[in-house]
FIGU-299882 format. One record per atom (N, C-alpha, C): residue in three letters; residue number from 1; x negated, y negated, z negated; atom name. Coordinates in Angstrom, 3 decimals. Each point is the difference from the previous one (the first is absolute). Layout:
BEGIN
+------+-----+----------+----------+----------+------+
| rest |  nr |     east |    north |       up | atom |
+------+-----+----------+----------+----------+------+
|  ala | NUM |        X |        Y |        Z |   CA |
...
+------+-----+----------+----------+----------+------+
This chain:
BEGIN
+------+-----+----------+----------+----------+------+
| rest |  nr |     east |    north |       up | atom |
+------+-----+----------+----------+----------+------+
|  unk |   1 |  -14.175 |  -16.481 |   28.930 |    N |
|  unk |   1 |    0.787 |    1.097 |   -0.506 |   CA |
|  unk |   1 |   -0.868 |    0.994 |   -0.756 |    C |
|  unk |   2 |   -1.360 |    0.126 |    0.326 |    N |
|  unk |   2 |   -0.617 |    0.741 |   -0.677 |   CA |
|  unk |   2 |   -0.498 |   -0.549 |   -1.663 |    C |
|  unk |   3 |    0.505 |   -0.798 |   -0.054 |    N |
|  unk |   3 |   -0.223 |    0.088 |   -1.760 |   CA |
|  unk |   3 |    1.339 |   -0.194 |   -1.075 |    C |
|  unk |   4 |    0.744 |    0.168 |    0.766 |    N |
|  unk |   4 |    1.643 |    0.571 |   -0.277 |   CA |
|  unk |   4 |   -0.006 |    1.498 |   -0.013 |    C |
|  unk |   5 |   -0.950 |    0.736 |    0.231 |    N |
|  unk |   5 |    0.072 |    1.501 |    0.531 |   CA |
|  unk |   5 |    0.541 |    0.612 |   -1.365 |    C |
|  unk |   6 |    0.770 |    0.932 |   -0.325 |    N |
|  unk |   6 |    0.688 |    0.548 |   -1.489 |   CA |
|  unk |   6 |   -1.162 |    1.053 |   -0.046 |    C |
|  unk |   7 |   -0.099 |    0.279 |   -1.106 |    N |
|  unk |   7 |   -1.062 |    1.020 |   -0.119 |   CA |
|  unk |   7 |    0.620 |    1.556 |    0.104 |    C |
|  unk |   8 |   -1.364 |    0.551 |    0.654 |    N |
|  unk |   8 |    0.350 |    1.654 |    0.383 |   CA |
|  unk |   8 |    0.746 |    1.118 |   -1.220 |    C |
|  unk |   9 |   -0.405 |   -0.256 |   -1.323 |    N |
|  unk |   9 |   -0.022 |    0.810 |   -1.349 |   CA |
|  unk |   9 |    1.538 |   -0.655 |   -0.107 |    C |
|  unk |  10 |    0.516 |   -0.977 |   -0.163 |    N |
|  unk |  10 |    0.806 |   -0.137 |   -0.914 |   CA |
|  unk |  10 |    0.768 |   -0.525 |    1.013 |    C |
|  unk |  11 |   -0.152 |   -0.576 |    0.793 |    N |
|  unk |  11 |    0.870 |   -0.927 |    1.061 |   CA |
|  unk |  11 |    0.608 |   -1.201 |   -0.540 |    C |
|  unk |  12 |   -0.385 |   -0.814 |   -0.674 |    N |
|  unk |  12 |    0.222 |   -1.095 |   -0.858 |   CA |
|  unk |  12 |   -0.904 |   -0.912 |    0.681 |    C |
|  unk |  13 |    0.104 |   -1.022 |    0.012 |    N |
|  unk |  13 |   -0.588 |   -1.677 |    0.484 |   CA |
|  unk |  13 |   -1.191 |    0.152 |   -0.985 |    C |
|  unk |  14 |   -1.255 |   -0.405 |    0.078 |    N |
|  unk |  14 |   -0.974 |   -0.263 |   -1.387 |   CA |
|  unk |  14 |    0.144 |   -1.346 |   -0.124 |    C |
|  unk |  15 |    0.274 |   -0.482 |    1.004 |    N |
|  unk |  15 |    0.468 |   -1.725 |   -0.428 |   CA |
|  unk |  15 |    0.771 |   -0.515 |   -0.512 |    C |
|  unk |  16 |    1.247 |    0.408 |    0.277 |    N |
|  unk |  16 |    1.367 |    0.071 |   -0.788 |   CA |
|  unk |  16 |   -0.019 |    0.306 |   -1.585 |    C |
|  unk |  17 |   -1.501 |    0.973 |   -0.184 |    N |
|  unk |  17 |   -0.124 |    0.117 |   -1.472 |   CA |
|  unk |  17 |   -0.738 |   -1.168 |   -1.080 |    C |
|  unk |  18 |   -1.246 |   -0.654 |    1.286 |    N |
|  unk |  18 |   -0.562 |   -0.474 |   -0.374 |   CA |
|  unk |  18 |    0.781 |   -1.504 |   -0.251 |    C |
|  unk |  19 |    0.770 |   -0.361 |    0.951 |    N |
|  unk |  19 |    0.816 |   -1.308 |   -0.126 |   CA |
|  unk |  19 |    0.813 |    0.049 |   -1.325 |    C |
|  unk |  20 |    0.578 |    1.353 |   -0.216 |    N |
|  unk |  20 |    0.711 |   -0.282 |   -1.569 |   CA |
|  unk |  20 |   -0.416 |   -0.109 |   -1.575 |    C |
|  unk |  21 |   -1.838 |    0.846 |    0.453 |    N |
|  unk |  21 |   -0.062 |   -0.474 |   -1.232 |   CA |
|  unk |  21 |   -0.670 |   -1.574 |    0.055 |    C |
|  unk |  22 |   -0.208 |   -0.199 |    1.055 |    N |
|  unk |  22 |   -0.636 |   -1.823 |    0.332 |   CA |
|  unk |  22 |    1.423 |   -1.023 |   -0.839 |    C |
|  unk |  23 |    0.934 |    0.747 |    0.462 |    N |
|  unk |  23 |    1.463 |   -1.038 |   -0.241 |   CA |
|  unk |  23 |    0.099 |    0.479 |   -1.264 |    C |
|  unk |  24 |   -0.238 |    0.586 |   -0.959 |    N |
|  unk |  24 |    0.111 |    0.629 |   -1.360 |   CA |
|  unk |  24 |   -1.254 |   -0.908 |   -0.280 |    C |
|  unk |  25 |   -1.016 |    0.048 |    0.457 |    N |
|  unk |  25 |   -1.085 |   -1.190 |   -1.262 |   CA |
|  unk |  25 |    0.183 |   -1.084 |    0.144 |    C |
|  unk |  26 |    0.677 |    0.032 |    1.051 |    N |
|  unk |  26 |    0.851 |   -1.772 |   -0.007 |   CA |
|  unk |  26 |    1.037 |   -0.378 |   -0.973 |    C |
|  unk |  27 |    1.041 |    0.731 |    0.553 |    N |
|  unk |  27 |    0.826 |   -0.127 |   -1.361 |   CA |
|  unk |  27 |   -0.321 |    0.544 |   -1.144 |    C |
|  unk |  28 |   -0.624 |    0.518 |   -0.595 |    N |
|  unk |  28 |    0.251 |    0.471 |   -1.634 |   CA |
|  unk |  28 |   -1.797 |   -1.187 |   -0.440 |    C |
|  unk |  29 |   -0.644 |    0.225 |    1.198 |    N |
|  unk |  29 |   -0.754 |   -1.050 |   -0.599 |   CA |
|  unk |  29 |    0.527 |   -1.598 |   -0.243 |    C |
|  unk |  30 |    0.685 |   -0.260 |    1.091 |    N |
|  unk |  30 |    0.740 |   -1.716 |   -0.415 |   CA |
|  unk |  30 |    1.038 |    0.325 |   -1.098 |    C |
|  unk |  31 |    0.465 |    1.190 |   -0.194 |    N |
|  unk |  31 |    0.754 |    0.032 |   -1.338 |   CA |
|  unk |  31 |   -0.586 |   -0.602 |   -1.288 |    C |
|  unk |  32 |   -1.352 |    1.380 |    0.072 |    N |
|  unk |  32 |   -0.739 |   -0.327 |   -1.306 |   CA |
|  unk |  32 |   -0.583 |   -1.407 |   -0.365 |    C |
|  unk |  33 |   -0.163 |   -1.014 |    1.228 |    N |
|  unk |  33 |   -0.932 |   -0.991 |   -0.239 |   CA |
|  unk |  33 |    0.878 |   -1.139 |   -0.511 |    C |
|  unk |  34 |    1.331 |    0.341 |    0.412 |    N |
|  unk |  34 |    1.185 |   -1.192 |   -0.448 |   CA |
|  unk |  34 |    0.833 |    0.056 |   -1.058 |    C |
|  unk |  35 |   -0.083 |    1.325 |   -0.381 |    N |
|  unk |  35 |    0.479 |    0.648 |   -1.471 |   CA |
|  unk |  35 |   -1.145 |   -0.646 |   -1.139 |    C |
|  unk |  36 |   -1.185 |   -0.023 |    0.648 |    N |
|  unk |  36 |   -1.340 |   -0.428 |   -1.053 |   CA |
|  unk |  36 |   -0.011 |   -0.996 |    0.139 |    C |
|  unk |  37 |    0.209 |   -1.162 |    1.013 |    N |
|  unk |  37 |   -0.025 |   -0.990 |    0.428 |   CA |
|  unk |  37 |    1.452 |   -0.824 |   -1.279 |    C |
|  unk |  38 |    1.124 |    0.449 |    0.071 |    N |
|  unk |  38 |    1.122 |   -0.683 |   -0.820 |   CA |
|  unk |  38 |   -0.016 |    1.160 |   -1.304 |    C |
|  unk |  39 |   -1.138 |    0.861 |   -0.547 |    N |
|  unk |  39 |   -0.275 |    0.346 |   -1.163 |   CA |
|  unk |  39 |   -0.611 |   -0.738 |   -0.580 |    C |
|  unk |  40 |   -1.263 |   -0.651 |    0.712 |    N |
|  unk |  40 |   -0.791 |   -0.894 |   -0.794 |   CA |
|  unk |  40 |   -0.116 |   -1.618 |   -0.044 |    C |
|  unk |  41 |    1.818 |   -0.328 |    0.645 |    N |
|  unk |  41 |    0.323 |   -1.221 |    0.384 |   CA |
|  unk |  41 |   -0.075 |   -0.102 |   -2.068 |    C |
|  unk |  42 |    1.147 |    0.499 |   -0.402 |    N |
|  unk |  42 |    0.728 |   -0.012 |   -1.092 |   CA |
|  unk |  42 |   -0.550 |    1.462 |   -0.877 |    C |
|  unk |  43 |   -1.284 |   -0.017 |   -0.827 |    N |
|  unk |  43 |   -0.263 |    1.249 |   -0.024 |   CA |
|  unk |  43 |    0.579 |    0.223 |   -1.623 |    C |
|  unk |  44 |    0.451 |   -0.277 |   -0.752 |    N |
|  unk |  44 |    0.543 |    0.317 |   -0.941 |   CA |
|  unk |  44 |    0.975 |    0.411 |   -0.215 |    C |
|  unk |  45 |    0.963 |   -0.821 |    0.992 |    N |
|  unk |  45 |    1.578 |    0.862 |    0.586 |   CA |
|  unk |  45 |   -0.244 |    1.198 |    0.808 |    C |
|  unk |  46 |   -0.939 |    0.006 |    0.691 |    N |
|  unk |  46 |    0.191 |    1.164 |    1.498 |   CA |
|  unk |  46 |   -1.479 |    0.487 |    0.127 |    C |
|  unk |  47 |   -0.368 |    0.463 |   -1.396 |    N |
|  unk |  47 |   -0.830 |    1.275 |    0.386 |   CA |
|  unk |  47 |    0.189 |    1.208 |   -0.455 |    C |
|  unk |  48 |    1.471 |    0.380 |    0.221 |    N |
|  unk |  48 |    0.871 |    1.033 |    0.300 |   CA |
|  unk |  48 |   -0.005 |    0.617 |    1.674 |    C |
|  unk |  49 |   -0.526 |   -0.863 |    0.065 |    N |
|  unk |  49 |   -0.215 |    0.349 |    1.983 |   CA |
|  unk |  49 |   -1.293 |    0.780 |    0.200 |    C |
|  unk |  50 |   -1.203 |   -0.161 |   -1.220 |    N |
|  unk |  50 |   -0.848 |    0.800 |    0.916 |   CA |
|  unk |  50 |   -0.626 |    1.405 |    0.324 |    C |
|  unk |  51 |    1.228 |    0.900 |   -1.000 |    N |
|  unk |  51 |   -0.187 |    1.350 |    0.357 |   CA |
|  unk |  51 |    0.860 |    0.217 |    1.672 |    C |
|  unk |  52 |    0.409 |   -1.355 |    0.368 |    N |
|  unk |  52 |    0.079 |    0.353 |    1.202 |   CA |
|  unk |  52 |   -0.837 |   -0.428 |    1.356 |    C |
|  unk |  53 |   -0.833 |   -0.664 |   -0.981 |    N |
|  unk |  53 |   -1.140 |   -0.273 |    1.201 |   CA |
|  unk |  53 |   -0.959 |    1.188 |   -0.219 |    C |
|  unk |  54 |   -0.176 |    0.428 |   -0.739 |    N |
|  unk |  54 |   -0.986 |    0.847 |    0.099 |   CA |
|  unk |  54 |    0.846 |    1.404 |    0.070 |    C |
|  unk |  55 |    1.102 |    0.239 |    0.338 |    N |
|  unk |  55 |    0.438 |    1.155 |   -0.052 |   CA |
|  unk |  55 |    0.711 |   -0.052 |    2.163 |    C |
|  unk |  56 |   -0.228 |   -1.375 |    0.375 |    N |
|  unk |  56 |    0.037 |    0.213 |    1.758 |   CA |
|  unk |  56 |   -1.767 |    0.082 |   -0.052 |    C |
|  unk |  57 |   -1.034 |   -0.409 |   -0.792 |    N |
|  unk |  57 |   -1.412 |    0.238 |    0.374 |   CA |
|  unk |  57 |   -0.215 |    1.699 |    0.210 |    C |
|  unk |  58 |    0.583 |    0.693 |   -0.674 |    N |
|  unk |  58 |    0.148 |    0.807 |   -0.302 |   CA |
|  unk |  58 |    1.061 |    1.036 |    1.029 |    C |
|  unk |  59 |    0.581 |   -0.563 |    0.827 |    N |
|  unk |  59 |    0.917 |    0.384 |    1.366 |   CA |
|  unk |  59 |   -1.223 |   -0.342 |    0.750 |    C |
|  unk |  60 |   -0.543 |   -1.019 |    0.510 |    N |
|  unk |  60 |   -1.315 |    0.154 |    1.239 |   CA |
|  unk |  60 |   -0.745 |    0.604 |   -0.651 |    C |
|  unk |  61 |   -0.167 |    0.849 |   -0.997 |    N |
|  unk |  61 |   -1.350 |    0.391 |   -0.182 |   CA |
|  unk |  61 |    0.847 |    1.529 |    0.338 |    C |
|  unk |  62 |    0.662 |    0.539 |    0.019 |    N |
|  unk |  62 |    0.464 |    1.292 |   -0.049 |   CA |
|  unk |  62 |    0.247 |   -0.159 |    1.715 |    C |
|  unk |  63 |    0.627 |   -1.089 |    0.694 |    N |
|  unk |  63 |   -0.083 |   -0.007 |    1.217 |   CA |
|  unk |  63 |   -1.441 |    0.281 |    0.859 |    C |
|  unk |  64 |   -0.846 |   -0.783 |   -0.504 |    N |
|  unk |  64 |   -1.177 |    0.032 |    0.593 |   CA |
|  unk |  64 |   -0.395 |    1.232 |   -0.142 |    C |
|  unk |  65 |   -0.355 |    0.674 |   -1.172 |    N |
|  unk |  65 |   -0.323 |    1.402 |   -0.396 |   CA |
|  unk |  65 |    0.630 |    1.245 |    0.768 |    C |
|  unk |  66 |    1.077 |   -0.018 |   -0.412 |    N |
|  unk |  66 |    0.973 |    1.146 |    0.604 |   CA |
|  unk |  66 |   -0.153 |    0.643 |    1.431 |    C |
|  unk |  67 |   -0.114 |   -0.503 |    0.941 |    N |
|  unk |  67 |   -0.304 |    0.304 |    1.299 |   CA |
|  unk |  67 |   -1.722 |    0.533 |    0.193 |    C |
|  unk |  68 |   -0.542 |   -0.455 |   -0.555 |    N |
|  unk |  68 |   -1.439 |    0.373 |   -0.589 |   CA |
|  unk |  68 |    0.034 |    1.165 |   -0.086 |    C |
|  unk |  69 |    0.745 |    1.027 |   -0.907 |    N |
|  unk |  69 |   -0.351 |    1.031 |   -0.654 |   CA |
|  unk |  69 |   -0.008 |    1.245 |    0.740 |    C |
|  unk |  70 |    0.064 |    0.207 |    1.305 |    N |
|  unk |  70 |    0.449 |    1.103 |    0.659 |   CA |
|  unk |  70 |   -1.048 |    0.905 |    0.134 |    C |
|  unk |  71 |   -0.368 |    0.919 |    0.310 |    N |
|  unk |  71 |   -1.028 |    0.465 |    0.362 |   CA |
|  unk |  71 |   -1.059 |    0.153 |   -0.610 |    C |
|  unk |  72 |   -1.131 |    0.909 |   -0.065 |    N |
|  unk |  72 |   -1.159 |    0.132 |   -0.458 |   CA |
|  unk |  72 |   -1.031 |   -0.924 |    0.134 |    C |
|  unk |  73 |   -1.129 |    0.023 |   -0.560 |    N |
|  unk |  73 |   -1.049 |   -1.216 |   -0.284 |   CA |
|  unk |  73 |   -0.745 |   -0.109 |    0.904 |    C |
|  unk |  74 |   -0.208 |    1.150 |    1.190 |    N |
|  unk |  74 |   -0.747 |    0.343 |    0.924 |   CA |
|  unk |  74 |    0.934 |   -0.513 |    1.727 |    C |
|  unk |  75 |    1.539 |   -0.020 |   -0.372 |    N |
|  unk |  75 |    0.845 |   -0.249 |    0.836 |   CA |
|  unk |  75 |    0.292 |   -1.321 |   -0.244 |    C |
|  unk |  76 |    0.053 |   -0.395 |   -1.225 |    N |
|  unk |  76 |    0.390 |   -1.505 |    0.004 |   CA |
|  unk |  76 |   -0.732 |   -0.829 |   -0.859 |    C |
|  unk |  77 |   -0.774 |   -0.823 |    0.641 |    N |
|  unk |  77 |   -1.061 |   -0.893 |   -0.547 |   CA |
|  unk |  77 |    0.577 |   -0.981 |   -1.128 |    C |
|  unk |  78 |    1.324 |   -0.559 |    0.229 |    N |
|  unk |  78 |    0.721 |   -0.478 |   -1.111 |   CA |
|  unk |  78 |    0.771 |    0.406 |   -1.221 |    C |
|  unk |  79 |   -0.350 |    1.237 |    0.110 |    N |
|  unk |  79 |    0.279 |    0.737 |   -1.393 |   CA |
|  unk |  79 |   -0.421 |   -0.974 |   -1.415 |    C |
|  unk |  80 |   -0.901 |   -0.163 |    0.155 |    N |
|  unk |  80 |   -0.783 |   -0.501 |   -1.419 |   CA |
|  unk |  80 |    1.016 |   -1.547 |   -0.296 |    C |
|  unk |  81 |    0.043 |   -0.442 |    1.257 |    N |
|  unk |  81 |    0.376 |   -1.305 |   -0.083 |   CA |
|  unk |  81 |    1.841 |    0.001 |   -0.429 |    C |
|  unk |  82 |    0.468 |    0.901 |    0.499 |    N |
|  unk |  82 |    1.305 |    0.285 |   -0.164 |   CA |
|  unk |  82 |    0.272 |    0.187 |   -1.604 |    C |
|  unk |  83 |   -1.054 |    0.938 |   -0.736 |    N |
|  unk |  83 |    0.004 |    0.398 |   -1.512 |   CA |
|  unk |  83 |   -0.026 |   -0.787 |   -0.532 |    C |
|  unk |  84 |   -1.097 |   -1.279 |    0.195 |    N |
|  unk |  84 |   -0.034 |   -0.972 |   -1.075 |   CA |
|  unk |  84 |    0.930 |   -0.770 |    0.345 |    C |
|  unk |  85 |    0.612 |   -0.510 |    1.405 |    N |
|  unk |  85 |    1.101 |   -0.383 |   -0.249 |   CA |
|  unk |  85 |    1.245 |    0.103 |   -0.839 |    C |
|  unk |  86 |    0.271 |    1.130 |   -0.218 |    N |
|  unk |  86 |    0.914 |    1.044 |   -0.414 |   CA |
|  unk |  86 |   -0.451 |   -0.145 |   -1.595 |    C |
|  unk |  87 |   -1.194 |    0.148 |   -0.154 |    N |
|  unk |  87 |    0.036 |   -0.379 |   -1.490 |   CA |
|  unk |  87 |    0.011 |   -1.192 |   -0.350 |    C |
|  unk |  88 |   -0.162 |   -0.710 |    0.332 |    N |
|  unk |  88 |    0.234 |   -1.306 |   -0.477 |   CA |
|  unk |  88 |    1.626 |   -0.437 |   -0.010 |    C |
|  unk |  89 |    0.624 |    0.365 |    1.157 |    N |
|  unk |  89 |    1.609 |   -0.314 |   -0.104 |   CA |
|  unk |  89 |    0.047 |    0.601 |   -1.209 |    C |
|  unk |  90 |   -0.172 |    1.301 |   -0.952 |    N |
|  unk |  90 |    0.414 |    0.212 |   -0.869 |   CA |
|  unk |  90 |   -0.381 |   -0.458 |   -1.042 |    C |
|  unk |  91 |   -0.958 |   -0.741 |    0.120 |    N |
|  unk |  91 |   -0.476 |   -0.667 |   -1.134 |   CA |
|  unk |  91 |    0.755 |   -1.532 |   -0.234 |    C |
|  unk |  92 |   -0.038 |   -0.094 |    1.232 |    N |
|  unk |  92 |    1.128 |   -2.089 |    0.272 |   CA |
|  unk |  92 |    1.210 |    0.507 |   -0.750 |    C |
|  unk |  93 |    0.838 |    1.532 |    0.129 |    N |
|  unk |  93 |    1.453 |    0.297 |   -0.329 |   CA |
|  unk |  93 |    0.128 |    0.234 |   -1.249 |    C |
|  unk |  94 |   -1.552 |    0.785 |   -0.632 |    N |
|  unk |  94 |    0.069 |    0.275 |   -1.295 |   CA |
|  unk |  94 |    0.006 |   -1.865 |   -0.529 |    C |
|  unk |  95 |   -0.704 |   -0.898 |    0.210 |    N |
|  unk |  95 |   -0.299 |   -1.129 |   -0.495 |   CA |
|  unk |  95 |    1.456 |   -0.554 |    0.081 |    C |
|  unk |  96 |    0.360 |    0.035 |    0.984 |    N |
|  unk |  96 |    1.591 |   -0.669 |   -0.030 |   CA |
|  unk |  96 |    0.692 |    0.329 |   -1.017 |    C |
|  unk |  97 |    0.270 |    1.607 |    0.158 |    N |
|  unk |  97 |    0.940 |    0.556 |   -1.228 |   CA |
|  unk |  97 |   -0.320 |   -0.651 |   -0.825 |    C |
|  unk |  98 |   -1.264 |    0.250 |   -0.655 |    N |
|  unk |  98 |   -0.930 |   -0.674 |   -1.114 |   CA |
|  unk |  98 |    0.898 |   -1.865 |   -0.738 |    C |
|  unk |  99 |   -0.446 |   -0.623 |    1.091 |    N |
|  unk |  99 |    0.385 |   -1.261 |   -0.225 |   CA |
|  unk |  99 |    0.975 |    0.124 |    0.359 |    C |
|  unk | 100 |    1.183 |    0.562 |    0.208 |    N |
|  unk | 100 |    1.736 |    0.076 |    0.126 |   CA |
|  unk | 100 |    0.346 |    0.406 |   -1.538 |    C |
|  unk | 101 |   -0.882 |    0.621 |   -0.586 |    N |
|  unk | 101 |    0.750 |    0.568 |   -1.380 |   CA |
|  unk | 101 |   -0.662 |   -0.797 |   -1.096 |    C |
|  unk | 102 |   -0.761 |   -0.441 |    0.174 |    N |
|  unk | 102 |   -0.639 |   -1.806 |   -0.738 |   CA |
|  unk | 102 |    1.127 |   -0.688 |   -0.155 |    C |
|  unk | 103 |    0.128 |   -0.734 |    1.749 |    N |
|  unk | 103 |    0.546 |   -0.562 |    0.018 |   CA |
|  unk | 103 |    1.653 |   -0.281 |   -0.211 |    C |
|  unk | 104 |    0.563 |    1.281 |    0.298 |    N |
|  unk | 104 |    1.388 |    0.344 |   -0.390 |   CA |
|  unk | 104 |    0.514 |    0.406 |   -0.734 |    C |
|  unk | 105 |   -0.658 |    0.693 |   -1.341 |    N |
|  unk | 105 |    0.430 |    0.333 |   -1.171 |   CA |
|  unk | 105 |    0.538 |   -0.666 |   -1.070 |    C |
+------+-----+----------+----------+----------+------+
C-alpha cells in the first residue's frame, strides 16, 4: 500500500500519472509507426500521411516536455530537459505544417 500512497501537495496518485502518459507513448507511438508503415507501403499515393507522423512525433515530444517545465533550475533538475523537449515538438509541428502545405496545395 505504500507505493499507492497519493501525494501530500496535490493528493493525486503519481502513478496514475505516470501510467497515462506510458499508455499515450503507446498509442500515439503505434499510431505513428503504422501510419509510416502503410505511407511507405505505397509512397506515391500516401505521402499525404506524413505530416501526420511527424505531427503525433510532435504530441510525445510536447508530452515528454510539458511536465518537465515546472519549477526553477535549482528545484527541478529536469528543466533543461523539459525545454529541449518542448523545442523540438515545435520544431516536428512547424515541419509538419511545412510538409502539409507542400503536400496539400
Amino acid at each position: 500500500m505504500g507505493d499507492m500512497k497519493k501525494s501530500r501537495k496535490t493528493g493525486r496518485n503519481p502513478h496514475k500519472r505516470q501510467l497515462m502518459i506510458d499508455l499515450a507513448h503507446i498509442v500515439i507511438g503505434s499510431a505513428a509507426v503504422a501510419i509510416a508503415v502503410f505511407a511507405f507501403v505505397d509512397l506515391d499515393n500516401r505521402m499525404i500521411w506524413f505530416p501526420f507522423v511527424f505531427a503525433l512525433a510532435a504530441l510525445l515530444n510536447f508530452i515528454n516536455g510539458i511536465p518537465r517545465l515546472g519549477g526553477t533550475f535549482r528545484r527541478n533538475p529536469q528543466l533543461k530537459a523539459g525545454i529541449f523537449l518542448v523545442i523540438v515538438g515545435v520544431a516536428l509541428l512547424a515541419f509538419a505544417a511545412g510538409s502539409a502545405y507542400t503536400l496539400w496545395r
